[in-house]
Steps between C-alpha positions, in 0.01 A plus 500: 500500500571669770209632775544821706235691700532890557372637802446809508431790814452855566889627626463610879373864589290478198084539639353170422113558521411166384728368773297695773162414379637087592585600816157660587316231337694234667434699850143481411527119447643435862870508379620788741857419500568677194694772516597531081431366194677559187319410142721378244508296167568199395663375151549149391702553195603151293782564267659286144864538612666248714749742598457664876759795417284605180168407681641738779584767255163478334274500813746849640362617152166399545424697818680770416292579216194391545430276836630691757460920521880547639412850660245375759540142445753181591535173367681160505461238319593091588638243224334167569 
């Protein structure tokens, strides 16, 4: 088996209202050295295969079609 996890974040220039929300909330909490925050996901995906090229190949396909939304959103993914 072969464990991955698939992080997932909003591509630069895209508005990230969550994002600024942190930052005000963490101003408002004595943290004022803030300046961004970006909100993202996190996957932890286990797979059967023992293979890393095919788990690789499956987890592209994964966030491409469902995990990830490619227009506004990147991802990356690590093989443990």
């Amino acid at each position: 088996m072969i464990k991955a996890r698939v992080t997932v974040t909003l591509k630069n220039g895209v508005l990230d209202p969550q994002g600024k929300a942190i930052v005000g909330a963490l101003g408002s909490l004595g943290f004022d050295g803030v300046n961004s925050v970006r909100q993202g996901k996190v996957f932890d995906v286990v797979l059967e295969t023992t293979d890393k090229a095919q788990a690789e190949t499956e987890l592209k396909a994964m966030c491409e079609k469902l995990l990830a939304n490619t227009v506004i959103e990147d991802y990356s993914f690590d093989i443990a």
